[in-house]
C-alpha positions as CSV (number, residue, x, y, z in Angstrom):
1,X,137.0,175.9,-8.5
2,X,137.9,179.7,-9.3
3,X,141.1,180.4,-10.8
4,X,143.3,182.8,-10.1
5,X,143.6,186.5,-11.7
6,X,146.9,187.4,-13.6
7,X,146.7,190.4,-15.6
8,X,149.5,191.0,-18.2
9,X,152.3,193.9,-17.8
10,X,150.1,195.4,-21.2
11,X,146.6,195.3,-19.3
12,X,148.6,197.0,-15.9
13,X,149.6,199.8,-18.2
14,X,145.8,199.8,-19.7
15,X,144.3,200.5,-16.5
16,X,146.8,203.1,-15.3
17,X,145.9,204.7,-18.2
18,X,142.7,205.0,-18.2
19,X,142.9,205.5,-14.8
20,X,145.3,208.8,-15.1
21,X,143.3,209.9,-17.7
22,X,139.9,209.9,-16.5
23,X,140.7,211.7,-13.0
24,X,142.5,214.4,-14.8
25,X,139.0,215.7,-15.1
26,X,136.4,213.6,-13.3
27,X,138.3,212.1,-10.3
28,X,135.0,210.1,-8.8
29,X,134.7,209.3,-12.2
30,X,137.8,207.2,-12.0
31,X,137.3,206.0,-8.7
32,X,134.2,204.2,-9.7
33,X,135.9,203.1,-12.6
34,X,138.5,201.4,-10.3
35,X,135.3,199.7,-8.4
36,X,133.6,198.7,-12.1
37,X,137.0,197.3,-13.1
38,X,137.2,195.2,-9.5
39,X,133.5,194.2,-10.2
40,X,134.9,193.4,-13.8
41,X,137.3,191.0,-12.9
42,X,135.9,189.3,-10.1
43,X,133.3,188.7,-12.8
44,X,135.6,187.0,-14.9
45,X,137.4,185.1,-12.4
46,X,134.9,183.2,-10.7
47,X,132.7,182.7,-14.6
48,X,135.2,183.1,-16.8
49,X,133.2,181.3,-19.6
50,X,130.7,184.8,-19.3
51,X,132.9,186.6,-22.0
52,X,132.3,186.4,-25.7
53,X,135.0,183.9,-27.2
54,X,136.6,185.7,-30.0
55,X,140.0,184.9,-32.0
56,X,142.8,187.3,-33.4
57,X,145.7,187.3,-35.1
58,X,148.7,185.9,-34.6
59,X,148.0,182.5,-33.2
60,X,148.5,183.4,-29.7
61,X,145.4,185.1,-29.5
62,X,142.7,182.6,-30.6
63,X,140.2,181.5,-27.7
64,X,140.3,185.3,-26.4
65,X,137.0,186.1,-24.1
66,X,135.4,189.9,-23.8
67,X,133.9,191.5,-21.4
68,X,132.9,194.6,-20.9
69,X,133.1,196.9,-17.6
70,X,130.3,197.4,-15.9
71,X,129.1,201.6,-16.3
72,X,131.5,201.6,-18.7
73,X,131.1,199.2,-21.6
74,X,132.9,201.2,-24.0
75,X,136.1,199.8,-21.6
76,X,136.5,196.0,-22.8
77,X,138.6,193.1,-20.8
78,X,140.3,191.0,-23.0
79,X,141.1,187.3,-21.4
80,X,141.9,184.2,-21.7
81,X,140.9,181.1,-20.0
82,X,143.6,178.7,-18.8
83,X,142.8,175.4,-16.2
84,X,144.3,177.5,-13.2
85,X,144.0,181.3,-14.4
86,X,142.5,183.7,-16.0
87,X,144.8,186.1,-17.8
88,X,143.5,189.5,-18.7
89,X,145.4,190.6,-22.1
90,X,144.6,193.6,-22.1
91,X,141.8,196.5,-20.9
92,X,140.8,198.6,-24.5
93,X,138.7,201.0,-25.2
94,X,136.1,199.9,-27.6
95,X,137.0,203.4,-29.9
96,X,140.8,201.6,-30.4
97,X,141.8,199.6,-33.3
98,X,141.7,196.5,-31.2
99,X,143.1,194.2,-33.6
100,X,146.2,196.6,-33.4
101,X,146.2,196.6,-30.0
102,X,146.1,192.9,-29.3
103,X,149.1,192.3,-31.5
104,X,151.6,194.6,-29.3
């Protein structure tokens, strides 16, 4: 069964981001980033085990999965698995101090 997709108010504001930032100079840039990100997440939802398990601090963020977008794997999904969702944390760029990040 394939759970459904949440992403958290933090990952929304991620990919608007990005998305802003990136078109400012490279608009089919962006665009295909919107596809790779689609790709992404579909990814996750229907195998959600295909991330790397990793744990942060605070408690809240132990059993966190990884994935990276696909032509972009600098972008990373950060997600966790629950019986009925899976709930994308946040989308980082691997250059950010992602511990930091993760704890907002």
């Amino acid at each position: 069964m394939a759970r459904r997709l949440v992403l958290r108010r933090a990952a929304e504001d991620d990919v608007a981001e990005q998305l802003t930032y990136i078109a400012d100079d490279r608009p089919a840039a962006a665009h295909r980033y919107a596809i790779a990100l689609e790709d992404a997440f579909e990814r996750i939802r229907t195998m959600p085990e295909v991330g790397v398990l990793r744990s942060f601090r605070p408690r809240g963020l132990k059993a966190v999965r990884v994935w990276p977008v696909p032509g972009f794997r600098r972008f990373l999904v950060f997600y966790r698995v629950t019986p009925r969702t899976v709930e994308v944390i946040r989308v980082l760029h691997s250059s950010r101090d992602i511990r930091r990040a993760l704890r907002r």
